[in-house]
N, C-alpha and C positions, 0 to 999 in steps of 0.2 A: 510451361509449368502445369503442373495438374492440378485440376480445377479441382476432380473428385477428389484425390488426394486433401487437397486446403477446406473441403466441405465435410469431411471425415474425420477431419483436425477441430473445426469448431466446434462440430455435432459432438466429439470426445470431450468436448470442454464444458458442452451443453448438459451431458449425460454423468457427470461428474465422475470419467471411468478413467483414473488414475494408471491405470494400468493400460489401458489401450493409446491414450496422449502422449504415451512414454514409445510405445509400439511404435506410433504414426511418427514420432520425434523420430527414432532411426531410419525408418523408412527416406524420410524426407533426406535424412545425411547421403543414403546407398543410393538418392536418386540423384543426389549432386543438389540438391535444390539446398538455394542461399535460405542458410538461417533465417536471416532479418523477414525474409516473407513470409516462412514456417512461420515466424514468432506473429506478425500484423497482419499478414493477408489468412493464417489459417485460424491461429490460438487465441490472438486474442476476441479476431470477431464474434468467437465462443462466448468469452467473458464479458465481452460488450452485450452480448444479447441477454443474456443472463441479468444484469445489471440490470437490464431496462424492461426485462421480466419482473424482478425484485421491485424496482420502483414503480409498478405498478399496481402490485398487490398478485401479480399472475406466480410467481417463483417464492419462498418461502428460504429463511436462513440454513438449514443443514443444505437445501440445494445451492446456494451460495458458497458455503463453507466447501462440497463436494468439487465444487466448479474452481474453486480456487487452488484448492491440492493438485487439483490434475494440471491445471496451468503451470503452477508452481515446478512440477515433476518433469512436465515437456521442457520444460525454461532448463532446469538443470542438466536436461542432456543435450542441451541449443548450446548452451553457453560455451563450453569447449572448443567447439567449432567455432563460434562468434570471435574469442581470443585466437585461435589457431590465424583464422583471418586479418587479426590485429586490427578489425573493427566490431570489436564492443558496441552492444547500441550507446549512443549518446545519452548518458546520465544528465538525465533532466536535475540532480541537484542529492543530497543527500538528506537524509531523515530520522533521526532519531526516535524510538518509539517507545514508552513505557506506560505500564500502569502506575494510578499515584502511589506513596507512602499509605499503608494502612490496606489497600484493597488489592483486592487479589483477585479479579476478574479478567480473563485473557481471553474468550472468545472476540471479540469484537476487533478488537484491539491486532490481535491475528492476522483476520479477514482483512484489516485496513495496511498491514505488513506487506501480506499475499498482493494484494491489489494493486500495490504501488512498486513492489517489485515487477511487476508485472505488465507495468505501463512505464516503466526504464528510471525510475530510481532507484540510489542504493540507500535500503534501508538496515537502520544499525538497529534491533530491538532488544530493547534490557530486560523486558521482563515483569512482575509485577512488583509491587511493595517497594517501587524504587524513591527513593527521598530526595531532594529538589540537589542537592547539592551534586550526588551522583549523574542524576539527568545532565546537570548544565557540565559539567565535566567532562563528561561521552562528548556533548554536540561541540564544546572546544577542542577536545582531543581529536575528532575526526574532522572539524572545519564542517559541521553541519549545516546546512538551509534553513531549517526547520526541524521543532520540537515538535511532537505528536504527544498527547498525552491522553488516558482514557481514567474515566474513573463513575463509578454504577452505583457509589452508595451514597446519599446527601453528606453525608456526614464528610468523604474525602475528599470532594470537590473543592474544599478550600485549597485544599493542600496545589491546585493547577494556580490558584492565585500567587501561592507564595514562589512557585519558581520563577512566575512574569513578574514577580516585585523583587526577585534577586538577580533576573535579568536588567532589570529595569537600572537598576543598586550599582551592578557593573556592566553600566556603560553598554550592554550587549546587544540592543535594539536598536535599530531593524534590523541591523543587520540578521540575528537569528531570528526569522519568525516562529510565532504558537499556536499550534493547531490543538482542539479539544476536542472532547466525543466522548457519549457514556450517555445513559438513557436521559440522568437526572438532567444533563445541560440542555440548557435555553437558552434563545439570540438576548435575551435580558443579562443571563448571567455572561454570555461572552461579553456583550458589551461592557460590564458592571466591571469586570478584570482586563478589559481589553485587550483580550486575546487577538490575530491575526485572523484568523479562522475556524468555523468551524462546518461538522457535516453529519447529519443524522446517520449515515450509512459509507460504507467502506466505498462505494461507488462515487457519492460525492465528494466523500475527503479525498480522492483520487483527484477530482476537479480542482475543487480549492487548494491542493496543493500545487499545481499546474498552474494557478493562478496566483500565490503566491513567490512561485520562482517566475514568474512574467514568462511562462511558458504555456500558454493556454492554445496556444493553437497546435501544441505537440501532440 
């Protein structure tokens, strides 16, 4: 397998060059090299490092955001060839994702999309201004893992309580777990609605949901 190839693949992930991780995606097909390595041994150790650039204060959000599209983009021309092989990576679980009723914020929320498709869930995202009933409908109708939900104004934050208390209302618990995120949330207000989870950044809710589906060593 080519080493420089797979270091060319991460650095594209690292450089947020959407157009070149699409490049090195075909490359990687014409060389016969298995997808599943393209995607772990090249793409994502891009996005892992980025992460842990970001968590340190070293990497900054449009470079996250950048690093994400290109992953995203390599991922889509992976994936054909992944089904052609009739091995899929193994979906760690599915996810639903929205903004709450009332706000209309979607970068964040995005980035934690990108993240976790990216690290082998299938995520389903609604969108913004979505109202509790809608959400829980989605994660029934697809047999979801987990709710994701984002919300950046004080004021909408309630509205992640009321979905966990209509979960709660039907019977829906644990079985679907709740994942929160958006600036205003604090481990006080998760606890205070008891939510399942939460994760200041798209790299952590990656974790915690890994550890929500008792897949944390994936």
């Amino acid at each position: 397998m080519s080493e420089e190839l797979l270091k060319e693949m991460a650095q594209s992930i690292i450089d947020g060059d959407s157009d070149l991780s699409a490049e090195l995606a075909q490359k990687a097909i014409a060389a016969n090299m298995h997808p599943l390595d393209a995607i772990t041994k090249g793409f994502v150790v891009g996005v892992t490092y980025i992460g842990d650039q970001f968590g340190k204060g070293e990497a900054f959000l449009p470079e996250l955001v950048m690093a994400g599209e290109a992953m995203k983009t390599a991922v889509a021309v992976l994936e054909p060839e992944l089904l052609k092989l009739g091995q899929a990576r193994e979906m760690l679980g599915k996810v639903v994702l929205a903004t709450v009723e009332g706000d209309i914020h979607e970068i964040g929320k995005t980035l934690v999309g990108t993240m976790l498709s990216a690290s082998g869930f299938e995520v389903i995202d609604l969108g913004v201004d979505q109202p509790a009933e809608k959400i829980i409908g989605k994660a029934l109708e697809v047999n979801a893992n987990i709710i994701g939900m984002s919300a950046l104004l004080t004021t909408t934050m309630v509205r992640q309580r009321e979905v966990i208390e209509e979960l709660d209302k039907e019977g829906l618990r644990p079985k679907i777990k709740v994942m929160v995120g958006g600036a205003p949330i604090t481990k006080d207000w998760v606890e205070k609605i008891k939510a399942d989870g939460y994760s200041e950044d798209a790299i952590g809710a990656v974790k915690v949901a890994k550890e929500l589906v008792g897949k944390a060593n994936a």
